[in-house]
C-alpha positions as CSV (number, residue, x, y, z in Angstrom):
1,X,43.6,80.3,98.2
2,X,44.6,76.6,97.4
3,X,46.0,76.1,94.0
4,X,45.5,72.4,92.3
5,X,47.4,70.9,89.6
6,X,46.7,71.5,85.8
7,X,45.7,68.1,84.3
8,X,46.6,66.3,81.5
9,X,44.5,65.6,78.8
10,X,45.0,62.7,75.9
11,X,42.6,64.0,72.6
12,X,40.8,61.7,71.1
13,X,41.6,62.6,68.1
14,X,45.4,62.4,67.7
15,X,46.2,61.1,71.2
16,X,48.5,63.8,71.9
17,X,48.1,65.0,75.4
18,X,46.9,68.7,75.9
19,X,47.9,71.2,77.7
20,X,45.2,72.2,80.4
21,X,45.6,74.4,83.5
22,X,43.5,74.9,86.5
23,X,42.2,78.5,88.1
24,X,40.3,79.8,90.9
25,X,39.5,82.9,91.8
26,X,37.9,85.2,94.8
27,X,34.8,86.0,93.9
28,X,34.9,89.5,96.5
29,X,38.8,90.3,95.1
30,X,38.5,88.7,91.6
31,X,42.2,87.8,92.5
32,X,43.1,84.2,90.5
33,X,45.4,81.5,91.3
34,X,46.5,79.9,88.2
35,X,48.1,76.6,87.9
36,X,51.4,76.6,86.2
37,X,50.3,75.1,82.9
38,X,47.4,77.9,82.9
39,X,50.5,80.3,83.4
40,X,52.2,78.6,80.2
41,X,48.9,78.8,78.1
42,X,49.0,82.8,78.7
43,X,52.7,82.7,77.8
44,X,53.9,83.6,81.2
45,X,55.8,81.9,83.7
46,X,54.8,82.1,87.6
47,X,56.0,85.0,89.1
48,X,55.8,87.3,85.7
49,X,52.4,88.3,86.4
50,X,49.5,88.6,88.9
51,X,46.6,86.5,87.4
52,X,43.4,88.5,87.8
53,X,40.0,88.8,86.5
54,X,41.2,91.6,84.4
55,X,44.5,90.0,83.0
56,X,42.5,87.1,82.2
57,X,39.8,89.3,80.2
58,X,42.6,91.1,78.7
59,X,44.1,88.1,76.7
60,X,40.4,87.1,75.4
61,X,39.9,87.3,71.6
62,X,38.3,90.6,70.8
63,X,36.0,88.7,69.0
64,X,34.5,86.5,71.7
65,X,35.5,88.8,74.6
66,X,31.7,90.5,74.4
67,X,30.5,87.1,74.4
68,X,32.6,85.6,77.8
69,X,31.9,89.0,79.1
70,X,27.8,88.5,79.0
71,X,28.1,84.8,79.7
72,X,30.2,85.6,82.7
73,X,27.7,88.4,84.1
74,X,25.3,85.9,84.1
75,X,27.3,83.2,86.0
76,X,28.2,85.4,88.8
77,X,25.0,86.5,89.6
78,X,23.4,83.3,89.5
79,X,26.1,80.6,89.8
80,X,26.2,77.2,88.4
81,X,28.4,75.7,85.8
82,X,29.6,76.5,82.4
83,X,31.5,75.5,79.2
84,X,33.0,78.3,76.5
85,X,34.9,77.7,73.4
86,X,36.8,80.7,72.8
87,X,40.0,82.2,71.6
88,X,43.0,83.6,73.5
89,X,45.9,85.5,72.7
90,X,49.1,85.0,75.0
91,X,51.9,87.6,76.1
92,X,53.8,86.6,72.6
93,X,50.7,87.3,70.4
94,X,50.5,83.3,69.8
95,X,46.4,82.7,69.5
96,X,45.1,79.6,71.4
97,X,41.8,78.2,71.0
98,X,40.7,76.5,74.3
99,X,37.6,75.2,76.2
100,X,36.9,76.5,79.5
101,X,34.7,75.2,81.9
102,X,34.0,76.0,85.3
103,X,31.8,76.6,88.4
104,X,30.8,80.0,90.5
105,X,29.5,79.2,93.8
106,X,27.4,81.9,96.1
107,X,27.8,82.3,99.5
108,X,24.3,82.2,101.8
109,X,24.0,85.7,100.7
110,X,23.7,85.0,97.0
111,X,27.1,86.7,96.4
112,X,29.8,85.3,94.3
113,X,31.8,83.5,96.6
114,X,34.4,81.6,94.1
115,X,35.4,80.4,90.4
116,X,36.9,77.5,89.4
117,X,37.7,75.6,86.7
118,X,39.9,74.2,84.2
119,X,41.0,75.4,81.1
120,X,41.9,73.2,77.7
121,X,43.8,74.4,74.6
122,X,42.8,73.0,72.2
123,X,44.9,74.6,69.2
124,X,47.4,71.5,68.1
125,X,44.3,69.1,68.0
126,X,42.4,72.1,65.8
127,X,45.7,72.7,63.5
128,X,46.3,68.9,63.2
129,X,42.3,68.0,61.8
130,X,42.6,71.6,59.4
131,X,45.8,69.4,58.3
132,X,44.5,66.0,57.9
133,X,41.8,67.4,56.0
134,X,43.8,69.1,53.7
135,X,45.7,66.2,52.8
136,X,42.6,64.2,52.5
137,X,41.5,66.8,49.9
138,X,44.6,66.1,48.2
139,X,44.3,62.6,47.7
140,X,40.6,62.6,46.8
141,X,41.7,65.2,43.9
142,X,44.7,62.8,42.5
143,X,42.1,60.4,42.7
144,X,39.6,61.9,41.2
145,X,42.3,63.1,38.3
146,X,43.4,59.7,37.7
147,X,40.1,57.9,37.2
148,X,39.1,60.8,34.7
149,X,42.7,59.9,33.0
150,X,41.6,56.6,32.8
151,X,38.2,57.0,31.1
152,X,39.8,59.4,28.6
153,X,42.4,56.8,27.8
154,X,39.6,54.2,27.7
155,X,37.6,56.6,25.0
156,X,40.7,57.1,23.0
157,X,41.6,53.4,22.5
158,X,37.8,52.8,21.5
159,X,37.1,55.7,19.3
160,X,40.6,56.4,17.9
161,X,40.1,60.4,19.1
162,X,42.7,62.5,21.0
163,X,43.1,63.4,24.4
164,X,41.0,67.2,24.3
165,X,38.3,65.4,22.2
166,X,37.9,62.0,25.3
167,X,37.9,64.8,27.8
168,X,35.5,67.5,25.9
169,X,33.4,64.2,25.6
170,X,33.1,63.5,29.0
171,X,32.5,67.2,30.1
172,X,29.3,67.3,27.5
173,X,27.8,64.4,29.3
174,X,28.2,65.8,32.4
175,X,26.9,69.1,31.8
176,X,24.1,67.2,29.8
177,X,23.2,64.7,32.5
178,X,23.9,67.3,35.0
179,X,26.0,64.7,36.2
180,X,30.0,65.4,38.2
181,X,32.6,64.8,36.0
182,X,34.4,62.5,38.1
183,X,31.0,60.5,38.6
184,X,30.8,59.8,34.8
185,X,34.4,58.8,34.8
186,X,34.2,56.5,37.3
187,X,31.3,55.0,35.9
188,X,33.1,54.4,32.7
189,X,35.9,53.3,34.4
190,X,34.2,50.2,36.4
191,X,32.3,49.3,33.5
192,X,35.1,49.0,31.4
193,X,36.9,46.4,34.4
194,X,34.2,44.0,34.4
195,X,33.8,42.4,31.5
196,X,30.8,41.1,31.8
197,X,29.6,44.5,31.6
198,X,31.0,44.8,28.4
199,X,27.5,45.7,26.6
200,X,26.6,48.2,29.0
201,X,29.9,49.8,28.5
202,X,29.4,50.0,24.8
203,X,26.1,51.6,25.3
204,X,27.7,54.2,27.6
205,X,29.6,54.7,24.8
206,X,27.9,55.1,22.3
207,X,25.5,57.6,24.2
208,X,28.8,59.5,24.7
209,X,29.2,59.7,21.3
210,X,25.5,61.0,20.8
211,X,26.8,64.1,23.1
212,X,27.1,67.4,21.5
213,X,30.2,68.9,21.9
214,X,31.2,71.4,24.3
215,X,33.6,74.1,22.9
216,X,37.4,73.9,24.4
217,X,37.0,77.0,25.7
218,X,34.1,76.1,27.7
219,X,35.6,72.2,28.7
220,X,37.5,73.3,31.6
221,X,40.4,71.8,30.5
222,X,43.3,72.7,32.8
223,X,40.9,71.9,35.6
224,X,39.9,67.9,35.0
225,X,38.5,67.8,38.4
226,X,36.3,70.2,37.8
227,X,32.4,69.2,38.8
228,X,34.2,66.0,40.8
């Protein structure tokens, strides 16, 4: 059985290069040839195991290995190609999500004659979006706290009222408007830098004002994001 180099792959996302390794295997024997990067995705190193059908079942997810299982029935029975996202867990219980796509060929008797394929892991590109977005939530919430800082400031210099009373302010007119808190802010906020909005900004004002007061308890106050 020929073996062929694991590829590299760059992600589009991060443009880190991911590891991928290559397999084939006898479809009579269901005895594999892995590539050594598909070795290192299983945590092994050549020589530490014998890839198989059954060694590569065994480190499937439990979760998606009914899944694979079904989905590979199918495949070598009929043949063609296929694509599964799924999860793996290696020899050092380190879980991988990867892609693996391949092709099952049948010989003139319609039996499985060979697998192969190529399989991507995928798990630094996964763990670096679930990062970026978490910092991207961040921001948006310092954001989102410092515009509704600003409009409370902005109420306090007009109105001469405290800090709790600007904030309970704003929370009436969002619940009122069924508007998001940080939405009213904002508004107030780009109002209050153009100046030529200056009468519209008064009006928002005073309909502020107009608001009846929501109770401390029921303002949110710790949270100021609340609703953004």
């Amino acid at each position: 059985m020929t073996e062929t180099p694991g590829p590299a792959y760059a992600s589009g996302v991060n443009a880190s290069i991911l590891p991928a390794g290559t397999f084939v295997m006898d479809g009579a024997t269901r005895c594999m040839a892995w590539s050594d990067e598909l070795y290192a995705i299983h945590g092994y190193k050549r020589g530490e195991v014998v890839p198989t059908l059954a060694l590569t079942l065994a480190h499937k997810h439990p979760g998606d290995l009914p899944r694979i299982e079904a989905i590979s029935a199918e495949l070598f029975a009929h043949g063609g190609h296929v694509a599964i996202y799924h999860r793996i867990i290696d020899a050092r219980s380190h879980e991988h999500r990867v892609l693996t796509a391949g092709e099952a060929v049948l010989d003139d008797a319609g039996r499985l004659a060979s697998v192969s394929g190529v399989m991507l892991d995928l798990t630094s590109t996964i763990q670096w979006e679930t990062e970026l977005t978490a910092r991207d939530a961040v921001r948006r919430a310092m954001a989102t706290r410092g515009t509704i800082a600003k409009a409370e400031g902005l109420l306090m210099g007009r109105l001469g009222i405290g800090s709790d009373e600007a904030f309970r302010l704003l929370t009436s007119f969002s619940n009122n408007r069924n508007v998001k808190l940080a939405g009213v802010a904002q508004a107030l906020v780009a109002l209050a830098d153009n100046p030529a909005e200056a009468p519209a900004l008064g009006a928002m004002i005073d309909e502020l004002r107009r608001q009846e007061p929501v109770p401390a308890a029921k303002a949110g106050r710790p949270d100021r994001t609340k609703g953004s």
